[in-house]
C-alpha positions in Angstrom: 47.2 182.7 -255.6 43.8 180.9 -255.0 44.4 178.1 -257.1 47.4 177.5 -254.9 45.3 177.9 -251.4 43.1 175.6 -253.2 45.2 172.8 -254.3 46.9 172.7 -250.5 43.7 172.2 -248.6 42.5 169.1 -251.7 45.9 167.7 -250.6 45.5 168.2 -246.9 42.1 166.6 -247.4 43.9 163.6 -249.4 46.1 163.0 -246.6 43.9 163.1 -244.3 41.6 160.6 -245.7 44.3 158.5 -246.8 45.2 157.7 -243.0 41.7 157.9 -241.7 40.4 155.8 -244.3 41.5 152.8 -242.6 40.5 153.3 -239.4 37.1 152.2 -238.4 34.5 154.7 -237.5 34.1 153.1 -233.7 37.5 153.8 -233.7 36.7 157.9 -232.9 33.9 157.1 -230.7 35.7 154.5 -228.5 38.4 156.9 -228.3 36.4 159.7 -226.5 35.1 157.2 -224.7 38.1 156.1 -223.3 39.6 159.3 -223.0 37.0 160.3 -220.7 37.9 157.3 -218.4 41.4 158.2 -218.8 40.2 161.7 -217.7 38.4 160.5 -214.5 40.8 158.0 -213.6 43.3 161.1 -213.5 41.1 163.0 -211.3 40.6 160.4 -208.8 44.7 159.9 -208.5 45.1 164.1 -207.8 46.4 165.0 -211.2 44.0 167.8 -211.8 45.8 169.4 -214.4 46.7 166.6 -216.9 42.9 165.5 -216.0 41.6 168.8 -217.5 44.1 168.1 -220.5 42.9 164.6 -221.2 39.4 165.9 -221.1 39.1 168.2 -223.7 39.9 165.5 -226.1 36.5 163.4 -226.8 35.3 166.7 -228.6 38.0 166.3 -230.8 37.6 162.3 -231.5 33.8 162.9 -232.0 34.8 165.5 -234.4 37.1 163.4 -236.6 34.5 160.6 -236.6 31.6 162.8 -237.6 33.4 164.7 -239.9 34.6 161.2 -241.9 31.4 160.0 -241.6 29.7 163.2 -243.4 32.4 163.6 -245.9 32.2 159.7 -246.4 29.0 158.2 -245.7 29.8 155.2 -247.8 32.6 153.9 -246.0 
């Protein structure tokens, strides 16, 4: 039953790296960034609640770029 657990998270891992292999590692960082513009812009036009939506997402872009960049530093 391990083995099984096991082999599912090596492929989720595979997948994962196979699509985020070829995006650039900027790519996460400008993301939050603009996601946090996106997030104010929201704010200032009254739409409170998607601007509370839109800004719990840079945690999540950072995440993905840091977690590339430690499991692949050489890329």
């Amino acid at each position: 039953m391990e083995n099984t657990s096991a082999q599912q998270v090596e492929q989720s891992q595979r997948e994962y790296f196979r699509v985020t292999d070829n995006i650039p590692e900027e790519t996460w960082y400008w993301a939050a960034l603009a996601s946090i513009g996106l997030s104010a812009l929201l704010r200032l036009m009254g739409r409170d609640t998607w601007s509370i939506f839109v800004g719990q997402w840079p945690p999540t872009f950072l995440l993905f770029g840091l977690y590339h960049k430690l499991i692949r530093p050489g890329r």
